[in-house]
N, C-alpha and C positions, 0 to 999 in steps of 0.2 A: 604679536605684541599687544593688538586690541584686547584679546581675550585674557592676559594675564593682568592688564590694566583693569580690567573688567573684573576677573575675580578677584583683585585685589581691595578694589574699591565695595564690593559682596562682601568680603570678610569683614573689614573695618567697620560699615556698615551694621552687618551682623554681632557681630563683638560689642559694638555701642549702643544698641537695641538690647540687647540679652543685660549689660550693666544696670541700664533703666528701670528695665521691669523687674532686677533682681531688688533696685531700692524702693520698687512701689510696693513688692511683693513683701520686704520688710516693715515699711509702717504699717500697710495693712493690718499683719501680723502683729503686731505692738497697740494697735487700736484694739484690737480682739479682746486681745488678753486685758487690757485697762476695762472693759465692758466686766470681762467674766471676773476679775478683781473686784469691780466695785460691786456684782452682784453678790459674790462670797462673804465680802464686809457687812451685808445687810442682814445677810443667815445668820452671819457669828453673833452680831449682836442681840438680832431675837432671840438666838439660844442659852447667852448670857441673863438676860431680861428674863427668862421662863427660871432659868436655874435660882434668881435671885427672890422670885416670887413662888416659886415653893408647888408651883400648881399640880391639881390632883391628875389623873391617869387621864377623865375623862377632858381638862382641861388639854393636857400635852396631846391628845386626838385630836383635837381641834386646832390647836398651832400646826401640829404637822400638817393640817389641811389650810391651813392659811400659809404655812412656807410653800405647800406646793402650789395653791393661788398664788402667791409672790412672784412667784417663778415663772408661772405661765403669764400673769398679768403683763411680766417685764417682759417676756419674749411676744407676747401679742402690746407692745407701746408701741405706735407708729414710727417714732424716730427711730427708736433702738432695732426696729425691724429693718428698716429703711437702713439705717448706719450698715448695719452686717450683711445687706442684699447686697449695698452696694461694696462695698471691701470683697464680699464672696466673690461679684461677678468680676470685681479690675482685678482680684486674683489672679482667678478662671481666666479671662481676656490676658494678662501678662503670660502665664502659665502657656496658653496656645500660640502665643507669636515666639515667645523661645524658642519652643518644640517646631513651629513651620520655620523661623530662622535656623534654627540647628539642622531642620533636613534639607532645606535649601542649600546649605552648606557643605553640607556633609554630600549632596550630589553632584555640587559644583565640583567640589574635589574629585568624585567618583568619575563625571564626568571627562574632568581634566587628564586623568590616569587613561580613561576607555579612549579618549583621541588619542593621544599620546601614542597607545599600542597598536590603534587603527594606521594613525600616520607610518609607524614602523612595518607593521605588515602591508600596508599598501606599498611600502616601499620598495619592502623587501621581494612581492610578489611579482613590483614590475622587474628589477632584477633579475628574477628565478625567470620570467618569462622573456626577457629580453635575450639572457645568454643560453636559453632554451632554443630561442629562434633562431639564435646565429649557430649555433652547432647545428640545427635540424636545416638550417641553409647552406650551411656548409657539406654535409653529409649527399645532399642534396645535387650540390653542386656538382661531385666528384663522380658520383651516380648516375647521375641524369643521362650524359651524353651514351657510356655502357649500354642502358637500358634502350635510349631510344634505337639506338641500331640493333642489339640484338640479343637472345635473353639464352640462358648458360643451360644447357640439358645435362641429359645424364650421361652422354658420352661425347659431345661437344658442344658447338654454338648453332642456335636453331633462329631463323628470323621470325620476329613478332609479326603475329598477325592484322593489319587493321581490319575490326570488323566495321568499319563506315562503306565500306566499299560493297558491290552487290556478291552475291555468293551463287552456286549453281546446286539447284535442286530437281528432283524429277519431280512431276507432279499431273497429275490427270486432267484436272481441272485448268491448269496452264502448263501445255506441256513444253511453250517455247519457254527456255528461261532466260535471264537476264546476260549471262555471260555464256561461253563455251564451256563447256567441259573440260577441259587440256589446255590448259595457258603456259604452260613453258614448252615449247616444240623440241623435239630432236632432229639431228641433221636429214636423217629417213625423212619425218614427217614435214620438215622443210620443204622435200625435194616434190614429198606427194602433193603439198597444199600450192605449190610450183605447178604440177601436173595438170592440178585441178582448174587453172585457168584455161588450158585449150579447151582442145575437144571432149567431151566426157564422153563419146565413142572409144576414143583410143583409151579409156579405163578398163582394168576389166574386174568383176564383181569383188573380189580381195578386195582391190585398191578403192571402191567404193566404200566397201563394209566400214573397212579402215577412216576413211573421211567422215564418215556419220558417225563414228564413234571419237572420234576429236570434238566433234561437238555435242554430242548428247553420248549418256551413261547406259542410258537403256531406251528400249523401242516404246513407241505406245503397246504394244502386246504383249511387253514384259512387264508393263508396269499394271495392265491389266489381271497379270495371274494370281492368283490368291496364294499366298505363304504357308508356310506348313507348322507354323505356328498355334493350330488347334490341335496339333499330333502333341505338342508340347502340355497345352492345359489339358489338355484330357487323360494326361498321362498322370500329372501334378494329382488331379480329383481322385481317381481312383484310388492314387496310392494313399491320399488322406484318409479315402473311405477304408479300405483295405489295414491299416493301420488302429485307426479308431474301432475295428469287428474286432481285430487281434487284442487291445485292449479292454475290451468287454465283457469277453472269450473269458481272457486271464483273469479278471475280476469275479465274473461267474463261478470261476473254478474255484481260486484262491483266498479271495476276498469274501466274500458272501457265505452264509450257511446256506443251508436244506430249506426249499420251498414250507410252510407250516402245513398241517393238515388237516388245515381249511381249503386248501385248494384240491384237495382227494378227490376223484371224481367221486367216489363212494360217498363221500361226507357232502358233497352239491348235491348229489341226489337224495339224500336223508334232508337236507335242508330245502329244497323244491317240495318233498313230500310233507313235512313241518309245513310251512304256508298252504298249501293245500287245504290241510287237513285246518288250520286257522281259520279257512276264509278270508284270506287277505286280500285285498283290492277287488272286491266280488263287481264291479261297473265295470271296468275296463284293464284290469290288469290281471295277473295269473292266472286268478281265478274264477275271472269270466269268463275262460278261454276252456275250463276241465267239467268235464260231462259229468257231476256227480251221481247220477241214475246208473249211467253205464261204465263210470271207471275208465275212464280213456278221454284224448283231449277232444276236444269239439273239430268238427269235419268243416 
């Protein structure tokens, strides 16, 4: 209610502002033209005054240069400068509060439309999220309990894991682990872990193996052998390598032309004896190495 009160009293405002300066902007206007009138009425009659006096060519040169002294003298008169500075500038000054009342205006409206749709879509968006949340709580709801006991496989119902709890791993560096190995017993392994409180005399080595494998997966000596997992990469290498010659092969044969015959032995030995016979690199290279007295390389 403030805000429409508000733009209401902006318009009114505005409307009564832009009236004003429409009628400052009108006498302005009407001063102007009585100035530029009374300048005109001064020309006409010099030009009647010349006509009635008959004056020669060299004469009417010289009015014409005293109409335009006229002219300039009147636009350089302090008042008459003054008069039209100021009427120019309350123009100019009316002319600018119109045009900032008119955008003022025109953004209050703009304004008034962009809440308006803000208000609607805020509204809207708390709705869309509100019955978002109650179906996603609902959905929620109906789920939840399903889920926490137990989650749907591929051939029936399987119990979820919690991973917060400790888990059993073998390891070198700590070979005890945190849990057993075997945490759901069997009626057997009941009766062994029964057993195992007498005498472990009366065990005999099965029934041990058995008990150390309820708690541990493997021995320290198994967990020390080494995997056969290098028979696997080394298998992988080769066969890259062996693959990549096969492709090579086939490009050599298929792909490529005939070596040029620059590579001829014949034509390297025609071009070793060319440098030769050059002197090329005679300090340290070919040819400081060839015996030219005796035709054969140096010893």
């Amino acid at each position: 209610m403030f805000f429409s009160l508000a733009l209401a009293e902006l318009r009114f405002g505005a409307f009564g502002s832009a009236r004003a300066a429409e009628t400052t902007r009108k006498q302005t206007r009407d001063a102007l033209e009585g100035s530029l009138e009374r300048i005109g009425s001064r020309l006409a009659a010099s030009r009647r005054r010349l006509r009635r006096e008959r004056i020669t060519s060299n004469t009417s040169a010289g009015l014409r240069d005293s109409e335009r002294g006229l002219v300039t003298a009147a636009h350089r008169c302090p008042c008459f400068t003054q008069d039209v500075f100021c009427h120019r500038q309350t123009l100019f000054s009316c002319e600018l509060k119109i045009f900032v009342e008119k955008s003022t205006f025109r953004r209050c409206l703009v304004t008034e439309k962009e809440l308006n749709t803000e208000l609607l879509l805020v509204s809207y968006s708390c709705l869309s999220h509100r019955m978002l949340a109650t179906r996603a709580f609902s959905l929620i709801g109906k789920q939840a309990l399903p889920l926490a006991i137990c989650v749907r496989g591929a051939h029936g119902l399987a119990k979820a894991e919690d991973y917060t709890l400790p888990v059993y791993s073998d390891d070198r560096i700590n070979p005890l682990p945190e849990i057993r190995y075997v945490q759901q017993l069997s009626a057997e392994q009941e009766r062994l872990k029964e057993k195992e409180k007498g005498p472990w005399s009366h065990l005999t080595k099965e029934e041990k193996i058995a008990l150390y494998r309820l708690s541990f997966n493997l021995s320290y000596f198994e967990m020390k052998q080494s995997s056969a997992e290098w028979r696997t990469v080394l298998g992988i290498v080769l066969f890259s390598l062996g693959f990549a010659g096969l492709i090579i092969i086939w490009q050599r044969k298929y792909v490529y032309g005939p070596y040029p015959h620059t590579f001829n032995y014949e034509y390297k030995q025609k071009e070793l004896q060319r440098m030769l016979d050059m002197k090329m690199n005679p300090i340290q290279g070919v040819s400081s190495k060839w015996d030219y007295e005796k035709k054969e390389w140096k010893k």
